[in-house]
VOBA-357104 format. One record per residue (C-alpha): z negated, y negated, x. Coordinates in Angstrom, 3 decimals. Example, Ala and Ser with C-alpha at 12.3 -4.5 7.8 and 13.67 -1.06 7.14 Angstrom:
REM VOBA-357104
LUMSE         pz         py         px
LUMSE     -7.800      4.500     12.300
LUMSE     -7.140      1.060     13.670
REM end
This chain:
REM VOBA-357104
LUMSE         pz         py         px
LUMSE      0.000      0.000      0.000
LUMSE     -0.584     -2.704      2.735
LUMSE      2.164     -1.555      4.826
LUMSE      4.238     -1.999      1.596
LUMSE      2.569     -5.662      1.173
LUMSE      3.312     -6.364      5.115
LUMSE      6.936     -5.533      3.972
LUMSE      7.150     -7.917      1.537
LUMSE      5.796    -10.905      3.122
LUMSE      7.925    -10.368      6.172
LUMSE     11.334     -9.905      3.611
LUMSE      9.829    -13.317      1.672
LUMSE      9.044    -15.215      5.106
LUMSE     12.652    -14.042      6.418
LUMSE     14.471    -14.622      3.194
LUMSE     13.265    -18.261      3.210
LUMSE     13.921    -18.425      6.972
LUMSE     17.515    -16.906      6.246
LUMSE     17.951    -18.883      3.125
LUMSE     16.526    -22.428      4.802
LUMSE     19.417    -22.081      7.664
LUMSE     21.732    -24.508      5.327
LUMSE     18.673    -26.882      4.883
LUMSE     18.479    -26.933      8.225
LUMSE     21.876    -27.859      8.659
LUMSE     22.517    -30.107      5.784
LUMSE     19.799    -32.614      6.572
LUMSE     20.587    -33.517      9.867
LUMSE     24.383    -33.737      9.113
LUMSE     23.414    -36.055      5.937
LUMSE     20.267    -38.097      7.993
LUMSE     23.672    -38.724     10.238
LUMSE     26.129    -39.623      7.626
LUMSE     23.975    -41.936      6.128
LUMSE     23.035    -44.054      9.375
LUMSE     25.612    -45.998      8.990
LUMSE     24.748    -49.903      7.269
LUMSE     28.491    -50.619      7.180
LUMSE     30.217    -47.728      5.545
LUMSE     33.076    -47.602      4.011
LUMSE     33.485    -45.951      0.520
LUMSE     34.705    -42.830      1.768
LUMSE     32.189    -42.483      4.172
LUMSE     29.834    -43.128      1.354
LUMSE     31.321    -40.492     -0.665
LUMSE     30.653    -37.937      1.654
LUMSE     27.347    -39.049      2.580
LUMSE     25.993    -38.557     -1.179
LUMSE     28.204    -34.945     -1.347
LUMSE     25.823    -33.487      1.854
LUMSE     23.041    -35.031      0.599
LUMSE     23.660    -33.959     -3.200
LUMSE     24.637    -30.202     -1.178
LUMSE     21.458    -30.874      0.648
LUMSE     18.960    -31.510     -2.285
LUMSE     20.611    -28.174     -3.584
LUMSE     20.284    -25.949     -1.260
LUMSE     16.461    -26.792     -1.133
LUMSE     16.078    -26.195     -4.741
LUMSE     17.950    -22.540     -3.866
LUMSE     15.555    -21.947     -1.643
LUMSE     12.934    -23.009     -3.392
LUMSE     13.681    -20.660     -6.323
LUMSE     15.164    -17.544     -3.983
LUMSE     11.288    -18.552     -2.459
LUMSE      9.142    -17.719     -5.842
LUMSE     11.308    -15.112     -7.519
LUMSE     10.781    -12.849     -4.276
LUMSE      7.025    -13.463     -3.774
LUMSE      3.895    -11.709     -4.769
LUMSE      1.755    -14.306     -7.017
LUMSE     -0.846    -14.766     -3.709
LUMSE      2.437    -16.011     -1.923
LUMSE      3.670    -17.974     -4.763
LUMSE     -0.149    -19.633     -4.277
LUMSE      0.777    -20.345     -0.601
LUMSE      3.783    -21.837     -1.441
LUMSE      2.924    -24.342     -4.182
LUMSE     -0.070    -25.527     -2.004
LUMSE      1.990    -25.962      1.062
LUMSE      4.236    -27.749     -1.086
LUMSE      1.548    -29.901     -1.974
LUMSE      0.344    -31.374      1.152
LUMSE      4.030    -31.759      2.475
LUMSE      4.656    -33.875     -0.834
LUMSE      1.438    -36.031      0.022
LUMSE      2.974    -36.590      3.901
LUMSE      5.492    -37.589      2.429
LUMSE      4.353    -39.934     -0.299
LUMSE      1.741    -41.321      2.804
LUMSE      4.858    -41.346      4.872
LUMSE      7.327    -43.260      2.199
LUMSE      4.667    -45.860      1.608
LUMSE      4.387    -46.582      5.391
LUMSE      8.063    -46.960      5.535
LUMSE      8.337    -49.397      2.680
LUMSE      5.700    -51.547      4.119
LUMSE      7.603    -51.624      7.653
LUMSE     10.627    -52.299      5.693
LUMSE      8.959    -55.363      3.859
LUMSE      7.871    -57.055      7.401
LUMSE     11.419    -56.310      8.595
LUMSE     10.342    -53.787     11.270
LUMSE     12.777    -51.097     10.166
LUMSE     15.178    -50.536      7.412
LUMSE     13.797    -47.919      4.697
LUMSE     17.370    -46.493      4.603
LUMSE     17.463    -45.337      7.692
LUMSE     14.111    -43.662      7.291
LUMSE     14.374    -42.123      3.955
LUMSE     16.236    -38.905      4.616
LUMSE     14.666    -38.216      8.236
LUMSE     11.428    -38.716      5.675
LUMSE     12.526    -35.927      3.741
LUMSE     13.940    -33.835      5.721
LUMSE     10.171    -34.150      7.517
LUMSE      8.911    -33.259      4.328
LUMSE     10.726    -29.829      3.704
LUMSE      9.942    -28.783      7.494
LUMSE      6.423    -29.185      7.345
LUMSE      6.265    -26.903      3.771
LUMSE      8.251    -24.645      5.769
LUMSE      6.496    -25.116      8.522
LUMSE      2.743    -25.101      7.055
LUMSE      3.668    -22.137      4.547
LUMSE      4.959    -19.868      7.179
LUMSE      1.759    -20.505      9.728
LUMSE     -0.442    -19.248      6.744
LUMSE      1.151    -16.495      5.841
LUMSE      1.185    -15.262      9.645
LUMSE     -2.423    -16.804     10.164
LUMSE     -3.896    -14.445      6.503
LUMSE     -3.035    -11.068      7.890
REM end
């Protein structure tokens, strides 16, 4: 039984692992899409395609994530989630205030924000599964 539990939390951890790869890719080719102040409408087209493609493939995950999970994993997840969505909230906040004092530009910050945001889930969910055994 907890050789068949082992199983299933390495095939969950490796799914989302597997299934993050185009998250991976997506946000870095958006973040670098979308760098640009001066685009031109093209080049703003494909900026919110990747980052629409980008948002989607997270939500994949997400659900790929749950539906292949035990509920005690499913519990790991959604609290994981929950500090990453503080960081970010804490992290968006700091950015608007630099962005009000004209220290940075809140565009430019945004996605790498994000992107921040879905590593450290990842990130944080991963460590304690491996850190529970």
């Amino acid at each position: 039984m907890a050789e068949e539990k082992d199983q299933r939390t390495r095939a969950a951890r490796r799914a989302v692992l597997i299934d993050g790869l185009p998250v991976a890719i997506l946000g870095p080719v958006a973040l670098a899409l979308g760098s640009d102040p001066d685009q031109t409408g093209t080049q703003k087209a494909w900026w919110i395609a990747v980052t629409a493609v980008f948002a989607l493939t997270v939500v994949w995950v997400l659900v790929r994530a749950f539906w292949r999970a035990d509920e005690y994993l499913r519990k790991i997840q959604l609290e994981s989630m929950a500090i990453a969505f503080a960081a970010v909230l804490v992290a968006l906040q700091v950015a608007t205030v630099l962005d009000a004092a004209d220290v940075i530009k809140l565009h430019q910050l945004t996605q790498l924000i994000l992107i921040g945001g879905v590593a450290v889930w990842l990130v944080l969910a991963d460590l304690r599964i491996r850190l529970q055994r």
